[in-house]
C-alpha positions as CSV (number, residue, x, y, z in Angstrom):
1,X,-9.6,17.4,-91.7
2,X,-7.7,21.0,-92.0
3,X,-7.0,22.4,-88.5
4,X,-9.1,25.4,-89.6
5,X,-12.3,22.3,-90.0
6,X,-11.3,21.5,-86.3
7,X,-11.3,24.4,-85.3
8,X,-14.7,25.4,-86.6
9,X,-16.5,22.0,-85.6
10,X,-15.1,22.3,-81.8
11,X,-16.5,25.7,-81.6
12,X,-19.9,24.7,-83.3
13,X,-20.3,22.3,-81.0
14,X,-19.4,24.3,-78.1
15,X,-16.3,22.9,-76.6
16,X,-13.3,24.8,-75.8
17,X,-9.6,23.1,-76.5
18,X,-9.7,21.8,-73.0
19,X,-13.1,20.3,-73.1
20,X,-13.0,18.8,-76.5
21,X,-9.3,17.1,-75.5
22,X,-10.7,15.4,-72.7
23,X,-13.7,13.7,-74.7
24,X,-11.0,12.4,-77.1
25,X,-8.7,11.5,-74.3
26,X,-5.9,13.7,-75.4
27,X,-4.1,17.2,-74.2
28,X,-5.5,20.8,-74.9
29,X,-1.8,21.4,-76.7
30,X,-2.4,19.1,-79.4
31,X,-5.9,20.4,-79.8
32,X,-3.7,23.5,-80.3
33,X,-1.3,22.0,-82.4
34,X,-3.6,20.5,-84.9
35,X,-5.6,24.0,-84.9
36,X,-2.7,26.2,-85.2
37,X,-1.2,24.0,-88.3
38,X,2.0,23.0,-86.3
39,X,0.8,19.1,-86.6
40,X,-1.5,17.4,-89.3
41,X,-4.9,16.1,-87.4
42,X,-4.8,12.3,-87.8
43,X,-6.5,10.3,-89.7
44,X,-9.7,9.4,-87.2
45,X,-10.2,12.3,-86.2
46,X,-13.1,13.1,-89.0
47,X,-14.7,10.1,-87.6
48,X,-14.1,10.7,-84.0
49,X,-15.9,14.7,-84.7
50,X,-18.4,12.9,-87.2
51,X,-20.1,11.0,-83.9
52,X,-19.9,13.7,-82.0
53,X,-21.7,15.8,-84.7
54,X,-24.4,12.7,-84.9
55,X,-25.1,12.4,-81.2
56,X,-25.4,16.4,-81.3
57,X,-27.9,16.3,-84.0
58,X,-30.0,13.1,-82.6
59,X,-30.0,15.4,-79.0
60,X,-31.5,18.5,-80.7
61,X,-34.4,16.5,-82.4
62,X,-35.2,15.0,-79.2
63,X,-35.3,18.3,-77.9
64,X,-37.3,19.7,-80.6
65,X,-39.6,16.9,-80.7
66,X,-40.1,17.4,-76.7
67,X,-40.7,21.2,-76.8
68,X,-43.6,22.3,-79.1
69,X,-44.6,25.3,-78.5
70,X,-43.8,27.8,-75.8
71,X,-42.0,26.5,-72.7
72,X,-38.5,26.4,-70.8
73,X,-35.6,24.7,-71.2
74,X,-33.3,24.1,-68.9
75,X,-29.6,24.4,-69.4
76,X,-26.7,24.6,-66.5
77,X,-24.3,27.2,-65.7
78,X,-21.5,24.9,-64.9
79,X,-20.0,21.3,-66.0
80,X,-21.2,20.5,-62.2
81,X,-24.4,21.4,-62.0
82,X,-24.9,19.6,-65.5
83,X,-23.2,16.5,-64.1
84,X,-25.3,16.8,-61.1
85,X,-28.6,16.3,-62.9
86,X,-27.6,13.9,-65.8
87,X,-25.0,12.0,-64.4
88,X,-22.5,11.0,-66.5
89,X,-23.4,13.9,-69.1
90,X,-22.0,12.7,-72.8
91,X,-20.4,16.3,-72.7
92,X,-20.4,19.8,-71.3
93,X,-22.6,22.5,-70.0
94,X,-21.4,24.6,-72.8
95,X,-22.2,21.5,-75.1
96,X,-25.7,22.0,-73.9
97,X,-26.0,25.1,-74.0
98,X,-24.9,25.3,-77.3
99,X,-27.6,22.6,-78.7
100,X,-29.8,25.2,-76.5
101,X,-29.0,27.9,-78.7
102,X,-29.7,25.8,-81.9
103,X,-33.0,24.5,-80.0
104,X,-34.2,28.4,-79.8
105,X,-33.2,29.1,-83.6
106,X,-36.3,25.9,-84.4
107,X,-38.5,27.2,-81.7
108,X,-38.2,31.0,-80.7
109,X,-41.5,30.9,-78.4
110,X,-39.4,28.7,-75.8
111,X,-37.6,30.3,-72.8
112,X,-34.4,29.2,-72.0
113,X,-33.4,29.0,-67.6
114,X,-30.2,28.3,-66.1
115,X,-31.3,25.1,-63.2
116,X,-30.3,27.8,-60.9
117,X,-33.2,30.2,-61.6
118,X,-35.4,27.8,-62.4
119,X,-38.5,29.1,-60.9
């Protein structure tokens, strides 16, 4: 995996450096590192990204199969208020938000609502 593949999969999925270096349990530098070419990506990393990607894609078909139609979808403003309502959240707000995002490209009748404004 190229840091430029990286780069474009952590972004795709939503995360910043920061975000996607704390689901793998490493520093935002060497996120930058790998990205910016100054260190190769290791070898596990494609696999590490690849189950990320498949829990992504398994998420969004549950969300498409639960949202027919017109209707609202929640999303959250903030890791916290994410964390809040699904404790222990696999990833971030911006993670969900994200899938959101692809959720409204399947299904452009549905509303999307930050928890906040929920009415």
């Amino acid at each position: 995996m190229t840091g430029a593949q990286l780069r474009v999969q952590r972004e795709f999925l939503g995360f910043s450096r920061a975000q996607l270096s704390e689901v793998l349990g490493i520093t935002a530098g060497v996120i930058a590192d790998w990205e910016d070419g100054r260190d190769p990506t290791p070898y596990h990393l494609p696999e590490r990204i690849a189950a990320i990607v498949t829990f992504t894609e398994n998420y969004l078909k549950e969300l498409v199969a639960e949202h027919v139609g017109p209707g609202v979808v929640i999303t959250y403003r903030t890791d916290a208020g994410y964390a809040k309502h699904h404790p222990n959240p696999a990833y971030t707000a911006s993670w969900h938000r994200r899938v959101c995002g692809r959720l409204l490209e399947r299904n452009a009748a549905l509303v999307i609502e930050f928890y906040d404004s929920a009415k």
